[in-house]
C-alpha positions in Angstrom: -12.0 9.9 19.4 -9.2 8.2 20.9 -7.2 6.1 18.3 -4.3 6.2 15.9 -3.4 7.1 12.3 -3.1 4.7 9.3 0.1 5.0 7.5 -1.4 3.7 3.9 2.0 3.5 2.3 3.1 1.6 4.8 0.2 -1.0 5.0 0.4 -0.8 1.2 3.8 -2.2 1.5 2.9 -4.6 4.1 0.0 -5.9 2.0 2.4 -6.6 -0.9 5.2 -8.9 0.7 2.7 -10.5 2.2 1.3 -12.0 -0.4 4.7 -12.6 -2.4 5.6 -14.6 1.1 2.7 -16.3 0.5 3.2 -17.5 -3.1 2.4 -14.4 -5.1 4.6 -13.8 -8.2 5.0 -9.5 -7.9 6.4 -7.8 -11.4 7.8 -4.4 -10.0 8.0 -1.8 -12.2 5.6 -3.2 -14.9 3.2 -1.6 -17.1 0.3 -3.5 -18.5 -0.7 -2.1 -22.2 -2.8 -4.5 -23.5 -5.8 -6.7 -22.8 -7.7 -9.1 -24.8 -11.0 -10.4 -22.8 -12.2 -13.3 -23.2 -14.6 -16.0 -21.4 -12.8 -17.3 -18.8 -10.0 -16.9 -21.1 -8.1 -13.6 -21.3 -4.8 -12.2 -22.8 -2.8 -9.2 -20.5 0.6 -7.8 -22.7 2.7 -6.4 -19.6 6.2 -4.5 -20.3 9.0 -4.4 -18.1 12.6 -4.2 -18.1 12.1 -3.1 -21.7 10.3 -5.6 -23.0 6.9 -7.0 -24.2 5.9 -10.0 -22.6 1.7 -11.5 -22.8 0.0 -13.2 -20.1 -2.9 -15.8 -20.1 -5.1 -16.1 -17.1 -8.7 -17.5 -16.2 -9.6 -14.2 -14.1 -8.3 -11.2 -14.3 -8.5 -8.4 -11.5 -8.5 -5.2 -12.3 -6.9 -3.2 -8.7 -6.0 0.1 -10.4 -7.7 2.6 -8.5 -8.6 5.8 -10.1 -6.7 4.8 -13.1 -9.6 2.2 -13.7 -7.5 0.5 -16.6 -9.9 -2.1 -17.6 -12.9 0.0 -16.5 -11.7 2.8 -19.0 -10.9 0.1 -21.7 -14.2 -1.4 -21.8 -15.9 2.0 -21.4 -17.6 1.4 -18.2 -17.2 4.1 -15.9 -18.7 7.0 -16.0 -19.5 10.2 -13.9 -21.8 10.5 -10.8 -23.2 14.4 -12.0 -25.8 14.1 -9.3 -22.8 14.2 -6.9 -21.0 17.4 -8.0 -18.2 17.4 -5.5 -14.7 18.5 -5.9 -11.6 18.7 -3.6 -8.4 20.6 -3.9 -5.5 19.8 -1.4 -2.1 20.3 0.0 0.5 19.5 2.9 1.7 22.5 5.2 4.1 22.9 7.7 4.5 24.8 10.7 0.5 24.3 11.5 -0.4 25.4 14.7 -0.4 22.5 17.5 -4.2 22.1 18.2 -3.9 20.9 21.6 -2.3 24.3 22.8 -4.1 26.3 20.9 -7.6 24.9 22.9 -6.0 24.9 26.0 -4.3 28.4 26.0 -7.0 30.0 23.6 -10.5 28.2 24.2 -10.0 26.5 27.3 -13.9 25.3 27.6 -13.3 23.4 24.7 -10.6 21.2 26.5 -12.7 19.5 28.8 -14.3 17.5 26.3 -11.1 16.3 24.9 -10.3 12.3 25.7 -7.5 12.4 23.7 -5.2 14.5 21.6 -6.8 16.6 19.0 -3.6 17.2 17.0 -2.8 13.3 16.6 -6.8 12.9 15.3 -8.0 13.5 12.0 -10.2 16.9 12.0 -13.1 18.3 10.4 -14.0 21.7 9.9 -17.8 21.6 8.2 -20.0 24.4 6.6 -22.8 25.2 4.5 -21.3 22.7 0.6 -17.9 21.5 2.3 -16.1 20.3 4.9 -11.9 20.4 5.3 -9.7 17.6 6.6 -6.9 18.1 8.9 -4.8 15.2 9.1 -1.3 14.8 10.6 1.5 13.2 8.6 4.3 10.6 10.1 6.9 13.9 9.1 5.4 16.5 11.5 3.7 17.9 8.1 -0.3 18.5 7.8 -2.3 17.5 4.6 -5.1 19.9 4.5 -8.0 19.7 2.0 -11.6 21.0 1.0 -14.1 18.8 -0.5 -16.8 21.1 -1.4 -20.5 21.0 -3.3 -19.5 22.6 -6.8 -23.3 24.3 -6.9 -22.9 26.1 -3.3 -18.7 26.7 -3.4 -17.3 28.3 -6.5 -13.6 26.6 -5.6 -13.3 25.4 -9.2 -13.9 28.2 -11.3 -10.7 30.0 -9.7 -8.0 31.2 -11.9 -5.8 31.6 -9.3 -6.3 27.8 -7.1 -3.4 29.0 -4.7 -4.4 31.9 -3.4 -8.4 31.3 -3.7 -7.6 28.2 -1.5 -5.9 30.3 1.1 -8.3 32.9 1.4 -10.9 30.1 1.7 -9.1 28.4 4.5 -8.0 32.0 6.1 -12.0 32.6 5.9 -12.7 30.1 8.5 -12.2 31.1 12.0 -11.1 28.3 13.4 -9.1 26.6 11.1 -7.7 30.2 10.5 -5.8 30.3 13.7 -4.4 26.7 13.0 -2.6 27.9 9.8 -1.4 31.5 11.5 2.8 31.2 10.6 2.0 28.1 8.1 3.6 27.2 4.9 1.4 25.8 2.1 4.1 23.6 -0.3 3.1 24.8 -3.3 4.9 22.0 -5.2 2.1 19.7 -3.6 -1.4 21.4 -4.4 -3.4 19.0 -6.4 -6.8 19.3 -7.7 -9.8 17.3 -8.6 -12.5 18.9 -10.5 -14.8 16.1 -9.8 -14.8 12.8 -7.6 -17.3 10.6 -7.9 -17.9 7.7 -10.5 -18.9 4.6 -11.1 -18.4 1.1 -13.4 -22.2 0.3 -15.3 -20.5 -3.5 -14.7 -18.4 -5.0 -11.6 -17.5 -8.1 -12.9 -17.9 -10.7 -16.0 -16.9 -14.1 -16.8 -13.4 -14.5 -15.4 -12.6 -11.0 -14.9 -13.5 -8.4 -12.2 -12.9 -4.4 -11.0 -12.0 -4.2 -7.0 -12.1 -1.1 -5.1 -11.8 2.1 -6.7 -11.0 0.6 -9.9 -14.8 -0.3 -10.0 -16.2 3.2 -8.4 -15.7 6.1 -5.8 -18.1 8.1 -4.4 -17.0 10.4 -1.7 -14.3 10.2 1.1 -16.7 11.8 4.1 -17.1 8.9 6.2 -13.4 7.4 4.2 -16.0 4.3 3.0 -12.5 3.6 0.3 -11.4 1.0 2.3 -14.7 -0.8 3.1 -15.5 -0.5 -0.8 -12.0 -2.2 -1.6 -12.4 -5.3 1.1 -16.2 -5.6 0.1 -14.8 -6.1 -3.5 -11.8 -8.2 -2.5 -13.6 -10.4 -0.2 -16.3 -11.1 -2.3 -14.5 -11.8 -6.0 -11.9 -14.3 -4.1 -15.0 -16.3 -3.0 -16.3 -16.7 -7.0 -13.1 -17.6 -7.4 -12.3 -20.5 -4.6 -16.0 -21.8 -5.9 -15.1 -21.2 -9.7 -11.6 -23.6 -8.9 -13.6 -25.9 -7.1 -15.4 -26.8 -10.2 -18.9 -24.9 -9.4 -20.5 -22.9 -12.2 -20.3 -19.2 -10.9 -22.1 -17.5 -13.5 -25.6 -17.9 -11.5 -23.3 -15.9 -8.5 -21.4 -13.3 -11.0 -24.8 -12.0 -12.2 -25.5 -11.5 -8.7 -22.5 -10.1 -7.5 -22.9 -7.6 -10.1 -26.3 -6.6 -9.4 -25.6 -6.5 -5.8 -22.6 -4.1 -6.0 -24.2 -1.9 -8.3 -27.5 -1.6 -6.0 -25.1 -0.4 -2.9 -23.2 2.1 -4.5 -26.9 3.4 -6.0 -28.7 3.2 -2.6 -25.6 4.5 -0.7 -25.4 7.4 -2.2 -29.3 8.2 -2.3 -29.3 7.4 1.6 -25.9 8.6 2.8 -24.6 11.2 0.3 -27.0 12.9 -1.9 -27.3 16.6 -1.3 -25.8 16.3 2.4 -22.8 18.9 1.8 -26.8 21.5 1.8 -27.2 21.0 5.6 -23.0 20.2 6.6 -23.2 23.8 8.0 -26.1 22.9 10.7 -24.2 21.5 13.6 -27.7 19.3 15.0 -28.9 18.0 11.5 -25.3 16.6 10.6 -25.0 15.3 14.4 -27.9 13.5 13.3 -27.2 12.1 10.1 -23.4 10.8 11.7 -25.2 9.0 14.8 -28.1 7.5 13.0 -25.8 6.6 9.8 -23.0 5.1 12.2 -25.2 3.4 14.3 -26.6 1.2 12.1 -23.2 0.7 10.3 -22.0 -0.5 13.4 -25.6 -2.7 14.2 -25.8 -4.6 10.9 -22.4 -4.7 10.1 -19.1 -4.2 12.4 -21.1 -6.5 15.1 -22.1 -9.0 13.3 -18.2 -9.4 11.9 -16.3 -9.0 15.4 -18.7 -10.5 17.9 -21.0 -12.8 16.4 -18.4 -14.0 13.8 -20.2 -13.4 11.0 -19.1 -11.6 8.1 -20.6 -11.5 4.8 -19.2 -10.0 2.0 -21.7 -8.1 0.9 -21.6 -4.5 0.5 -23.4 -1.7 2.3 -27.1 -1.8 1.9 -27.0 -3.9 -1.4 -28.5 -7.2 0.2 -32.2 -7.1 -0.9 -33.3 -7.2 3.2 -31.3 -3.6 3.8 -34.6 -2.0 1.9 -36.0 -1.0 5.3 -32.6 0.3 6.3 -32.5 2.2 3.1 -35.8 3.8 3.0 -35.0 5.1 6.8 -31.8 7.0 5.5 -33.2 8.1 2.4 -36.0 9.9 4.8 -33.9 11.4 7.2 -31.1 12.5 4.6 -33.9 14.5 2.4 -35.6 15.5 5.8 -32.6 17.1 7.1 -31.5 18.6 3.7 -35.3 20.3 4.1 -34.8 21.6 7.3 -31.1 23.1 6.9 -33.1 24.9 3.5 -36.2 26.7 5.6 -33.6 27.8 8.3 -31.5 29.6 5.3 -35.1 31.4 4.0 -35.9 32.2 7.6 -32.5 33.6 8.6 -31.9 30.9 11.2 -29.0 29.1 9.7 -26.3 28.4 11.7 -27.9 29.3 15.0 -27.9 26.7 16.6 -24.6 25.5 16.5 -22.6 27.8 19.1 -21.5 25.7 22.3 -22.8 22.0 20.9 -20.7 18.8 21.8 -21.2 15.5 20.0 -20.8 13.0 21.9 -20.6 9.9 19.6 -20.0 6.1 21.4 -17.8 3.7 19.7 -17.5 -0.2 20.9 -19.3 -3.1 20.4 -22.1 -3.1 23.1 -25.1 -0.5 24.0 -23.2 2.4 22.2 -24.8 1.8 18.8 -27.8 1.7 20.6 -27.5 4.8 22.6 -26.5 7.1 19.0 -29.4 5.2 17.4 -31.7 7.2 20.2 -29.5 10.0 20.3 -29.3 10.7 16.2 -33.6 10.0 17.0 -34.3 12.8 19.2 -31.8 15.3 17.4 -34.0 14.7 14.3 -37.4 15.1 16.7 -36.0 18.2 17.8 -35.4 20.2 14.6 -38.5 18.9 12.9 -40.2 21.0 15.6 -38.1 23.5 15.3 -38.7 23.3 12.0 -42.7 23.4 12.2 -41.9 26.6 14.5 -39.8 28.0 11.8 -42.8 27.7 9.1 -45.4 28.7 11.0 -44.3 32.0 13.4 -41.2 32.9 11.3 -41.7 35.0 8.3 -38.9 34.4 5.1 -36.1 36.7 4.5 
């Protein structure tokens, strides 16, 4: 799709002076090492320039990403095992331009291009993972595998280099991309497991934003979204808890709310998906029908109708229907990507298929709704073909 890279360090940066400009007091290098919670009354021992100095706030945020530093002190977060993902990563250089490559080597593909390929962030899917190919500002290429530790094997290697390049090499595609490349080996990192979560997003007078609270998969990059759901939302107790209203009636609710997207989220969007990431028309499906409604019941409301609320995906009590529908299709589609495998159909039907997804803030979301609908008609026939002419392997 036609659009342009975020440079997170940068907006990182940006983020920060903007809120020193506008009256923030920024401590930079700082280390906090203690923290003594209270209610509405907490105690935060920060050091820097090589001493011990011990703050005393009304709320205190916790914005720590992965590090979790309150989350990990109160002993909230904990592991999603029904999510048993893992990604290992590094930057390259010298990766094939992908633009040339199409138009020199698979010139039917270049047709369907509306912008440049090599300037987009690219995925490269199959049966438990799919790989990221993202240009960086410096002409390198950060490449990565998230994969489904119970279908790819990825983390049991005792040699991560090489396993990693053999894994990429073993993919056609992306093998040509990476034919004269040079993996930095100073910058391979590892994660043996992703997701987690906090049993408890906020208290009296103190909160966890973004991925200091939880993370639960980067397909779909829903980071962001997390972090300003978070953001937005805490600020909001906080205007109302300076104003003199009694929030705790709203923190219990915030708290609940929070907790019952990142459950139902998961359930509906992520659980066992990486099983049918290697059927071209299944995941098709799931990425219209799970975009379009994103873009219904959230992204219009915000941009045209003004109206933003900050409450997280599908954790308002009224998403219920919503849920239930991506619960269905998710387990449906998970189903149907299983029978193909026992029947020797899998990956079949993917040779020569275009997606053709619609992205603005009129009919489109409509148009993937009904487009994500009859994908899913067509391979539950399939499907009923598949079970009742087709004997297993």
């Amino acid at each position: 799709m036609p659009s342009f890279q975020l440079r997170r360090d940068a907006l990182d940066e940006h983020l920060l002076a903007t809120a020193v400009a506008e009256g923030a007091e920024c401590w930079r290098p700082a280390t906090a090492r203690e923290v003594t919670l209270g209610d509405f009354a907490h105690e935060v021992t920060v050091e820097r320039d090589g001493r011990r100095e011990t703050v005393r706030c009304r709320w205190l945020l916790d914005a720590t990403g992965r590090a979790t530093f309150l989350g990990r002190r109160l002993g909230l977060i904990e592991r999603n095992e029904a999510h048993p993902i893992a990604a290992i990563w590094a930057r390259w250089t010298d990766v094939r331009h992908l633009d040339d490559l199409i138009a020199r080597e698979i010139p039917g593909l270049a047709r369907h291009a509306v912008a440049s390929r090599r300037l987009a962030t690219n995925h490269y899917m199959g049966r438990g993972y799919w790989v990221w190919v993202i240009p960086l500002a410096n002409g390198e290429t950060s490449i990565g595998v998230v994969f489904d530790r119970r279908l790819v094997s990825l983390h049991q290697s005792a040699h991560r280099e090489e396993d990693f390049r053999a894994f990429l090499s073993g993919i056609p595609a992306l093998a040509e991309l990476l034919k004269g490349a040079t993996l930095r080996r100073e910058d391979l990192r590892f994660y043996a497991h992703l997701p987690y979560v906090t049993r408890q997003y906020i208290g009296p007078g103190w909160a966890l934003l973004g991925d200091a609270a939880a993370f639960l998969d980067p397909y779909y990059s829903p980071g962001l979204d997390h972090a300003a759901f978070t953001v937005e939302a805490t600020t909001a107790l906080i205007r109302a808890d300076a104003a003199g209203e009694d929030v705790r009636p709203r923190i219990a609710e915030h708290d609940a709310t929070f907790l019952r997207s990142y459950d139902r989220f998961f359930r509906a969007v992520y659980r066992d998906k990486y099983y049918y990431m290697g059927e071209h028309d299944l995941l098709s499906a799931a990425a219209l029908l799970d975009t379009a409604q994103y873009y219904l019941f959230l992204v219009i409301p915000a941009y045209r109708l003004g109206r933003f609320r900050a409450e997280p995906v599908l954790g308002p009590r009224p998403a219920l229907a919503n849920y239930g529908l991506m619960v269905l299709y998710n387990r449906r589609f998970r189903a149907i990507a299983e029978l193909r495998r026992r029947r020797g159909a899998a990956g079949r039907r993917n040779a020569g298929r275009h997606l053709k997804a619609y992205f603005n803030l009129k009919a489109a979301p409509y148009r993937m709704l009904a487009r994500g609908l009859r994908l899913w008609l067509a391979a539950e026939l399939d499907a009923l073909r598949l079970r009742l002419f087709v004997r297993p392997w």
